[in-house]
PQR file of N, CA, C, O and H, with PARSE charges and radii, in Angstrom:
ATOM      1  N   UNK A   1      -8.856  16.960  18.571 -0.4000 1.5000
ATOM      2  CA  UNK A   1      -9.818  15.885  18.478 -0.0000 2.0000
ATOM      3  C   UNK A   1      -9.914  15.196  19.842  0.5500 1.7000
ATOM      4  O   UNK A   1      -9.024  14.498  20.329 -0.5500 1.4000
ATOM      5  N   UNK A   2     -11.155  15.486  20.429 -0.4000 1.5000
ATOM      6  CA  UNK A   2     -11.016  14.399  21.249 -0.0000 2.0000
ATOM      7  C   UNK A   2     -12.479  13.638  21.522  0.5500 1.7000
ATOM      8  O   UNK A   2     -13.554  14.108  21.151 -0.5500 1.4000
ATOM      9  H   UNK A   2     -11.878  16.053  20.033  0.4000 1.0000
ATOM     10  N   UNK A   3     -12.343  12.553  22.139 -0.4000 1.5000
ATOM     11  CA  UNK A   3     -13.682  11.628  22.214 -0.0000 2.0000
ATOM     12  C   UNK A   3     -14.945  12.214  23.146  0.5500 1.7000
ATOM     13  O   UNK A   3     -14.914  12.856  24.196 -0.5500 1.4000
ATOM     14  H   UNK A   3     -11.470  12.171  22.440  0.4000 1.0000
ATOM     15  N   UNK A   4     -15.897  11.809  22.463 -0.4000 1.5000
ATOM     16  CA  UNK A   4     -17.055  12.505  22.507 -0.0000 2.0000
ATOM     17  C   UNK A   4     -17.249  13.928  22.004  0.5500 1.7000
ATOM     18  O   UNK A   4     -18.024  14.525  22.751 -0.5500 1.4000
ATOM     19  H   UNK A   4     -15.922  11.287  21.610  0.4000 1.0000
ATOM     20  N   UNK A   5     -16.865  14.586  21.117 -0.4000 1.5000
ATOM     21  CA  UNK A   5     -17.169  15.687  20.360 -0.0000 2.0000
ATOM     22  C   UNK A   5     -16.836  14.853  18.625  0.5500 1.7000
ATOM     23  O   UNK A   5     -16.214  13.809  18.426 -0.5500 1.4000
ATOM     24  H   UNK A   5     -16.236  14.101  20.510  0.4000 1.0000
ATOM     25  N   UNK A   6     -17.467  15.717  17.651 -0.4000 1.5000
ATOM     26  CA  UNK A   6     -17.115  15.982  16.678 -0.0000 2.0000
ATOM     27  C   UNK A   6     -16.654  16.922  15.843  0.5500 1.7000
ATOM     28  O   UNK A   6     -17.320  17.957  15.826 -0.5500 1.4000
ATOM     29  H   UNK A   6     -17.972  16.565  17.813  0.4000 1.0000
ATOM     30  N   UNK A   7     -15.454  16.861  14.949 -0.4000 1.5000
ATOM     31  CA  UNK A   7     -14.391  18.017  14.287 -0.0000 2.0000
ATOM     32  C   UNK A   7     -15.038  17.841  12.899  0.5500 1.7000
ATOM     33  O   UNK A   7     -15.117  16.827  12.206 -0.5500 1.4000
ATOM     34  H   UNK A   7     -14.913  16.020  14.963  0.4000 1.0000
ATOM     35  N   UNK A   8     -15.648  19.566  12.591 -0.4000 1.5000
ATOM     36  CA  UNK A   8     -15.953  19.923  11.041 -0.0000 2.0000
ATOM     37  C   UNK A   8     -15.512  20.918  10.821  0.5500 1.7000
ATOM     38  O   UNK A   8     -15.568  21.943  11.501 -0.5500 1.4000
ATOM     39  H   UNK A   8     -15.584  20.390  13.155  0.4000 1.0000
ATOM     40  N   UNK A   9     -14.942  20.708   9.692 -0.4000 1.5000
ATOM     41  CA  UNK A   9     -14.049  21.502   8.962 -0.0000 2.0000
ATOM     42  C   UNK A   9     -14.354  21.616   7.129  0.5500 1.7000
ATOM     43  O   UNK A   9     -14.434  20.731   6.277 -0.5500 1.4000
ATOM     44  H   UNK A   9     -14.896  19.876   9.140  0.4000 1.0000
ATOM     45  N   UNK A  10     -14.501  23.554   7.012 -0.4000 1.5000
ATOM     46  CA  UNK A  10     -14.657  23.592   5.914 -0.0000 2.0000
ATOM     47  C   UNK A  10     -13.550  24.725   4.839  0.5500 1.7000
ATOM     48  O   UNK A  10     -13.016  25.761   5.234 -0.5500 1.4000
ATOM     49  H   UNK A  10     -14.436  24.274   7.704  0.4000 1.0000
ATOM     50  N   UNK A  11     -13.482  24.302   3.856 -0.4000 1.5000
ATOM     51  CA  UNK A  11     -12.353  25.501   2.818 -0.0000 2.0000
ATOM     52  C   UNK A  11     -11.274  24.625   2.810  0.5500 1.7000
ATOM     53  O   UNK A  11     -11.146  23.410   2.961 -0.5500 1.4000
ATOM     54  H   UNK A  11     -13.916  23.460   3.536  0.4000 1.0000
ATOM     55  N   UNK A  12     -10.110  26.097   2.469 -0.4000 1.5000
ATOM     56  CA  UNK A  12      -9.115  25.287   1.908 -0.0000 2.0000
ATOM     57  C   UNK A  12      -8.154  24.141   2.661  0.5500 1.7000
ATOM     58  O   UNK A  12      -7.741  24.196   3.819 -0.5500 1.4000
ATOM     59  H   UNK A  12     -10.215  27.084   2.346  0.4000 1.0000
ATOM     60  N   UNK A  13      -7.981  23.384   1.949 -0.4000 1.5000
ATOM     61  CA  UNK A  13      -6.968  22.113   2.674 -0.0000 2.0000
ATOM     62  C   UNK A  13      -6.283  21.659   1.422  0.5500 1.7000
ATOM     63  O   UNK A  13      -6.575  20.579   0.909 -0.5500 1.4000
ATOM     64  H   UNK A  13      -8.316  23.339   1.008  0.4000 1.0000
ATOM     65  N   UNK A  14      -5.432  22.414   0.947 -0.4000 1.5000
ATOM     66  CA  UNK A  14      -3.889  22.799  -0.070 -0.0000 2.0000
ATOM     67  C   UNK A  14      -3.269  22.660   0.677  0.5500 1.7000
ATOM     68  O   UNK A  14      -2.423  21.848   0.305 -0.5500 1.4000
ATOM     69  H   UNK A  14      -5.195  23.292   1.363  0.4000 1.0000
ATOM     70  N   UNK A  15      -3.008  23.126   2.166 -0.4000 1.5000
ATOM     71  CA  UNK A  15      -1.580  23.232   2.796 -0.0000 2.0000
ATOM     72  C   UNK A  15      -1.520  21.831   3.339  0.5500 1.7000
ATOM     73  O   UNK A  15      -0.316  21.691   3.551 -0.5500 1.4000
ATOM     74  H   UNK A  15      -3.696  23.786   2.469  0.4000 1.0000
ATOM     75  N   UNK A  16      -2.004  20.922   3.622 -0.4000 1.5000
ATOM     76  CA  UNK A  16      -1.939  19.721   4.060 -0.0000 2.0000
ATOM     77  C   UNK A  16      -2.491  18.579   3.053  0.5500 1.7000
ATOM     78  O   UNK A  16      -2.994  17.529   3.453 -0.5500 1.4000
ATOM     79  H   UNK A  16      -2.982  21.036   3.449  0.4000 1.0000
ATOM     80  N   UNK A  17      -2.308  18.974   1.527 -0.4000 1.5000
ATOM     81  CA  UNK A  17      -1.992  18.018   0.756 -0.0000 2.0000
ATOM     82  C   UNK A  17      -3.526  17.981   0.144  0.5500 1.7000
ATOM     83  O   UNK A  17      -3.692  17.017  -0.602 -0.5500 1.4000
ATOM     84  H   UNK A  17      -1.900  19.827   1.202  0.4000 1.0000
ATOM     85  N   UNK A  18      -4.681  18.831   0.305 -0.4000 1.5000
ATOM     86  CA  UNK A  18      -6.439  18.026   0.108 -0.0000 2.0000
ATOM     87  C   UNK A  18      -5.918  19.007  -2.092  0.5500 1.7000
ATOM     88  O   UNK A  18      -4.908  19.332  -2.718 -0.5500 1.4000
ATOM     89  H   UNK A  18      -4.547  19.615   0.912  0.4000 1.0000
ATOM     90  N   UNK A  19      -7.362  19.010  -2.278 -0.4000 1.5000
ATOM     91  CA  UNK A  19      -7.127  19.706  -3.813 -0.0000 2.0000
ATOM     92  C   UNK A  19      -8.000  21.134  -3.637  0.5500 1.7000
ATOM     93  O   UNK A  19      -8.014  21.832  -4.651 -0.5500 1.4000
ATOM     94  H   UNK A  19      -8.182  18.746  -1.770  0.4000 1.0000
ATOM     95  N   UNK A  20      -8.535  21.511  -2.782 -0.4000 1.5000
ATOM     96  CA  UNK A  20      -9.218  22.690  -2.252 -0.0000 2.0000
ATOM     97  C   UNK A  20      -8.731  23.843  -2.093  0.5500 1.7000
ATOM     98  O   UNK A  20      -8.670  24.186  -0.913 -0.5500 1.4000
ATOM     99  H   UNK A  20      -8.523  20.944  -1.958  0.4000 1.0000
ATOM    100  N   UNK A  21      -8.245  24.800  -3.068 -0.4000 1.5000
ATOM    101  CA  UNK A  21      -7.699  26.149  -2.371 -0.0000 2.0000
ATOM    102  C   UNK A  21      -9.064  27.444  -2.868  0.5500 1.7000
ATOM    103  O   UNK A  21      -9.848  27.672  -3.789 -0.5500 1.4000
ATOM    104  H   UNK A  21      -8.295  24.521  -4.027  0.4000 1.0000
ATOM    105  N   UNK A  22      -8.727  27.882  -1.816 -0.4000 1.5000
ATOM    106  CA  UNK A  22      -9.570  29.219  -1.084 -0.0000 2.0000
ATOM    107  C   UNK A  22      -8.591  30.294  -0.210  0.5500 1.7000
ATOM    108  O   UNK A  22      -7.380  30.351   0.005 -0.5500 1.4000
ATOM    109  H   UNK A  22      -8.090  27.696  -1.068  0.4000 1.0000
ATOM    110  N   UNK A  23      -9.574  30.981   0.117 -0.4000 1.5000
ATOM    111  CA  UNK A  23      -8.963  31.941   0.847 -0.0000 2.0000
ATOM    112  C   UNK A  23      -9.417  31.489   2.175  0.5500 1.7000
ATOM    113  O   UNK A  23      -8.484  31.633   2.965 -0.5500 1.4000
ATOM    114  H   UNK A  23     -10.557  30.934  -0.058  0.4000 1.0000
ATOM    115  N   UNK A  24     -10.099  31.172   2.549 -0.4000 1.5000
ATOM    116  CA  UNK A  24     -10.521  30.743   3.956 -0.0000 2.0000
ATOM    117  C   UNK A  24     -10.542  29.066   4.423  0.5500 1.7000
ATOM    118  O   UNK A  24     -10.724  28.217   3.550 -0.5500 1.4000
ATOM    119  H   UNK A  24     -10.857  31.055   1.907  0.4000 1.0000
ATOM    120  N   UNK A  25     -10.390  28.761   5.517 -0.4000 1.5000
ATOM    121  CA  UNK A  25     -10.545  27.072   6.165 -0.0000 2.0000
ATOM    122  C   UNK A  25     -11.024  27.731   7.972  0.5500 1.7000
ATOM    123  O   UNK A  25     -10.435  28.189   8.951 -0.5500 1.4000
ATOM    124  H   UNK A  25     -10.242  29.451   6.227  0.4000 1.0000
ATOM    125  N   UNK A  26     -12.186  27.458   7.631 -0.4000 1.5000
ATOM    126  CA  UNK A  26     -12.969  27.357   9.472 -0.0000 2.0000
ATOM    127  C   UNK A  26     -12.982  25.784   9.831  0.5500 1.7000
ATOM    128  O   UNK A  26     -13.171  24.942   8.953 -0.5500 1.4000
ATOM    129  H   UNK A  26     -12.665  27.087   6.836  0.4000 1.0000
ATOM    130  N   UNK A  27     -12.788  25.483  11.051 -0.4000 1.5000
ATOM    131  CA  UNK A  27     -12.904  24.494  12.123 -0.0000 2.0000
ATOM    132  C   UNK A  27     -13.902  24.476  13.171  0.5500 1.7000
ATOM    133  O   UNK A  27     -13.916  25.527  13.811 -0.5500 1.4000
ATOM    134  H   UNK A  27     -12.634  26.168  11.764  0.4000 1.0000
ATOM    135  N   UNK A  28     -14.705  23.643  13.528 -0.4000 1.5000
ATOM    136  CA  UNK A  28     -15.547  23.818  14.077 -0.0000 2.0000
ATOM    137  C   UNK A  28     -15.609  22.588  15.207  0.5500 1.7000
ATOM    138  O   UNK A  28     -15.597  21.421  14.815 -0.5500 1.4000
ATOM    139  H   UNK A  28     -14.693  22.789  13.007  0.4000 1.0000
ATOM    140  N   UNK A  29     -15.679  22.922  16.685 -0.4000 1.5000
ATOM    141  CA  UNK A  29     -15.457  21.757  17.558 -0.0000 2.0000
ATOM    142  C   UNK A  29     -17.481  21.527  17.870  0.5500 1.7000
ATOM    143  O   UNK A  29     -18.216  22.419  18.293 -0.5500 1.4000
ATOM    144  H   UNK A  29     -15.689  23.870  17.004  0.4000 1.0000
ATOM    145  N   UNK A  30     -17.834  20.362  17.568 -0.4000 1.5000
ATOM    146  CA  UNK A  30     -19.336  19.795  18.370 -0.0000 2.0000
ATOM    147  C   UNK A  30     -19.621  19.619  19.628  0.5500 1.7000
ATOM    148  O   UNK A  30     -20.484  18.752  19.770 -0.5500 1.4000
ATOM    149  H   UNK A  30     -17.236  19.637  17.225  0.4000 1.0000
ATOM    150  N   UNK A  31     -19.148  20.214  20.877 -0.4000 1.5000
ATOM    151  CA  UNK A  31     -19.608  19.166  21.996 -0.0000 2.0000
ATOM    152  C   UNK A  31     -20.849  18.449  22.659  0.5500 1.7000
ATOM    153  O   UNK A  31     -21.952  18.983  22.775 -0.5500 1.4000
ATOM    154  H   UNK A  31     -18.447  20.917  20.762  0.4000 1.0000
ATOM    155  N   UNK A  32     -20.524  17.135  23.090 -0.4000 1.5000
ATOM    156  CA  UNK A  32     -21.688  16.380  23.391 -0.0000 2.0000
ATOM    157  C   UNK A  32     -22.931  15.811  21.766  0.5500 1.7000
ATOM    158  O   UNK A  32     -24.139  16.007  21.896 -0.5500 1.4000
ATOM    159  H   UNK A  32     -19.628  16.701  22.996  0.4000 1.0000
ATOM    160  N   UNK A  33     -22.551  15.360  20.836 -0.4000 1.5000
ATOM    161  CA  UNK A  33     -23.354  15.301  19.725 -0.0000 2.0000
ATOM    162  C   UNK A  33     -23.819  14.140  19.676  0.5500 1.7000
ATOM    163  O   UNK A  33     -23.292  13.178  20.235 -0.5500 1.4000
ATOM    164  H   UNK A  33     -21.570  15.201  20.731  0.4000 1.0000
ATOM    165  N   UNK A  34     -24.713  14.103  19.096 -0.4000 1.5000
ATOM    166  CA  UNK A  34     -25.691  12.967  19.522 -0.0000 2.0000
ATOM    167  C   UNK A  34     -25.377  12.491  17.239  0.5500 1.7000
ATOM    168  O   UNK A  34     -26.075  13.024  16.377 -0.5500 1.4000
ATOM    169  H   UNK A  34     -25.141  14.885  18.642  0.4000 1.0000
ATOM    170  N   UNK A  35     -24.535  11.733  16.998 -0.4000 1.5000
ATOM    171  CA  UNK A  35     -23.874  10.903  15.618 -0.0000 2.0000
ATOM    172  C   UNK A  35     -24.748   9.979  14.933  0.5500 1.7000
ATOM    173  O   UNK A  35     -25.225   9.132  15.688 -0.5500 1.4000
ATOM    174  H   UNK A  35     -23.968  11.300  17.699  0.4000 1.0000
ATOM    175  N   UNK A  36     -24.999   9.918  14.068 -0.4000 1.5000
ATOM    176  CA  UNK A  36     -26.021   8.785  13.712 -0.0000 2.0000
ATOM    177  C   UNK A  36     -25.604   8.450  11.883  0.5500 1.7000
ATOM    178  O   UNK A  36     -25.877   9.213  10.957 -0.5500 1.4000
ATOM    179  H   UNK A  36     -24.612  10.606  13.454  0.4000 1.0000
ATOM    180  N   UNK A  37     -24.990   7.291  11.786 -0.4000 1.5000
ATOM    181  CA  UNK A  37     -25.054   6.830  10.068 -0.0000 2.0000
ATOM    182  C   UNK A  37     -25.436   5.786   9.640  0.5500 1.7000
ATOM    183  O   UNK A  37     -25.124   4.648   9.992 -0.5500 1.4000
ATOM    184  H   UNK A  37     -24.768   6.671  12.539  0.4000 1.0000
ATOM    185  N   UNK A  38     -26.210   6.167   8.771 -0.4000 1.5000
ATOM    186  CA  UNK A  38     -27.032   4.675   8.177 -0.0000 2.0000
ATOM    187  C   UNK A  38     -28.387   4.503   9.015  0.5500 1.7000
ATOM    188  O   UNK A  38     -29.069   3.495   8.834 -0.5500 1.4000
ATOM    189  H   UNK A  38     -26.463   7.092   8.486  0.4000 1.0000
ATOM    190  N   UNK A  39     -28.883   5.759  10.186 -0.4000 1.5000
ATOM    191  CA  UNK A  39     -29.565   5.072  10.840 -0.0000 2.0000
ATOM    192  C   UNK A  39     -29.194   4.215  12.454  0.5500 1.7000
ATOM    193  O   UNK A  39     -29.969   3.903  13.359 -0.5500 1.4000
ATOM    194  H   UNK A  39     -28.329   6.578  10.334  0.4000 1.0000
ATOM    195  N   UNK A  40     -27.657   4.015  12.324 -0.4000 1.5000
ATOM    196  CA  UNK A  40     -26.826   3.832  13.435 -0.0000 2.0000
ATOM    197  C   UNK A  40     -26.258   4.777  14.246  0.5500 1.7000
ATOM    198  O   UNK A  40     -25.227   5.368  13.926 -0.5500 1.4000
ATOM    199  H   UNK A  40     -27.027   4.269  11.590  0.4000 1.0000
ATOM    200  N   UNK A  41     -27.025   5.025  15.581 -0.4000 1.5000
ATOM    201  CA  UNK A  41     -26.040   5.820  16.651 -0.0000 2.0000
ATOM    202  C   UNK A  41     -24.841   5.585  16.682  0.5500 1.7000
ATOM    203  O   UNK A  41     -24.445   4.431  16.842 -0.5500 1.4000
ATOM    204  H   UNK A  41     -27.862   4.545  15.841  0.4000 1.0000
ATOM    205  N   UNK A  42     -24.030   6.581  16.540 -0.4000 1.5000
ATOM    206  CA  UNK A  42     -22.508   6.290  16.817 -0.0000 2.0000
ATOM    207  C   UNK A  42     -22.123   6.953  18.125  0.5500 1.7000
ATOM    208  O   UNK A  42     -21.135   6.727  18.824 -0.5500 1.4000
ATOM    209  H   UNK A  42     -24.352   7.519  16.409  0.4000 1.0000
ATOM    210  N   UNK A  43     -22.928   7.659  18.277 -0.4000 1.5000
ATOM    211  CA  UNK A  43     -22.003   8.633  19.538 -0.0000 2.0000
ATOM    212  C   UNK A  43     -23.612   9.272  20.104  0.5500 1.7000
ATOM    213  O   UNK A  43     -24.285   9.925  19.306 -0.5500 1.4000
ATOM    214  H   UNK A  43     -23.731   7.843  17.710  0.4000 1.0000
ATOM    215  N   UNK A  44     -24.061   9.046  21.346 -0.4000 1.5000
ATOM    216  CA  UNK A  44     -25.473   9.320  22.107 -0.0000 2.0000
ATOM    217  C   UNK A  44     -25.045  10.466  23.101  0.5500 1.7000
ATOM    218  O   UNK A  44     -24.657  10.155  24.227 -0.5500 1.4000
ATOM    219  H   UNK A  44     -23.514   8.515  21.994  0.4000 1.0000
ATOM    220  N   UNK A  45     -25.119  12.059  22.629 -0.4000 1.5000
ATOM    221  CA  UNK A  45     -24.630  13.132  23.401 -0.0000 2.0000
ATOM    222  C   UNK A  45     -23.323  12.573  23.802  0.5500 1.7000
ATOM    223  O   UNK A  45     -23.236  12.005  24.891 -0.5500 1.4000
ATOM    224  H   UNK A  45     -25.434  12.312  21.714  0.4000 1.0000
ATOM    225  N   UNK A  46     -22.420  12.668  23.117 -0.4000 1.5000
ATOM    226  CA  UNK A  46     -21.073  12.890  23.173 -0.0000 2.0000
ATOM    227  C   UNK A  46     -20.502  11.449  24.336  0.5500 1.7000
ATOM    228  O   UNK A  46     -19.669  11.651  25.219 -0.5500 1.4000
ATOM    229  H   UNK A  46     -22.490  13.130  22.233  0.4000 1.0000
ATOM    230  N   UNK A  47     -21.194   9.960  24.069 -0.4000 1.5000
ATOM    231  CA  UNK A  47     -21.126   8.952  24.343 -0.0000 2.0000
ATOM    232  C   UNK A  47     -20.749   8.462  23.771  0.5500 1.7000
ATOM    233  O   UNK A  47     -21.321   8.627  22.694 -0.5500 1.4000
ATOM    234  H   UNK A  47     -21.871   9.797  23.351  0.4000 1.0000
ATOM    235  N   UNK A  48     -19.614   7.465  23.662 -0.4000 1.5000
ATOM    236  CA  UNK A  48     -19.500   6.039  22.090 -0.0000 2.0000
ATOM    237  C   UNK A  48     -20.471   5.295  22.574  0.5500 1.7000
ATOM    238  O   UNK A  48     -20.642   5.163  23.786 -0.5500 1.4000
ATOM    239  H   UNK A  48     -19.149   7.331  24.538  0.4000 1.0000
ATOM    240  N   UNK A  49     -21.291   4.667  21.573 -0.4000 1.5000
ATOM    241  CA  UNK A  49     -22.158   3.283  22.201 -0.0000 2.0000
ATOM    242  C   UNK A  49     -22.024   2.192  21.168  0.5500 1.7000
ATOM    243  O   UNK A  49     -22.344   1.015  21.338 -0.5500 1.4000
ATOM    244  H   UNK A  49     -21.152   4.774  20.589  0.4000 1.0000
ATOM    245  N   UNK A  50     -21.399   2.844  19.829 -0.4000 1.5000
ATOM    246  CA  UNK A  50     -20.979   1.371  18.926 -0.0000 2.0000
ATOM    247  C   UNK A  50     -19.571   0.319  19.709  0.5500 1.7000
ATOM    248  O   UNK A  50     -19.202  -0.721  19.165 -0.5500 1.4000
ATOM    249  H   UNK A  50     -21.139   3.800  19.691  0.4000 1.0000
TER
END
């Protein structure tokens, strides 16, 4: 994890306690993402601006 990217992650997460088992868990790194919730920029190409 680090600032200015975003970490998505999908499948199983059993081994670290989630209720999700599968056979597979992919990770996925964003760089530079332009974040937005509610309508609120959170992150402007891999910027904080909140």
């Amino acid at each position: 994890k680090v600032l200015g990217t975003v970490h998505v992650a999908f499948g199983d997460n059993s081994t670290f306690g989630g209720k999700v088992s599968c056979g597979i868990h992919l990770d996925g790194i964003i760089k530079n993402p332009t974040l937005k919730i509610d309508d609120r920029i959170i992150l402007d190409k891999g910027k904080l601006v909140v």
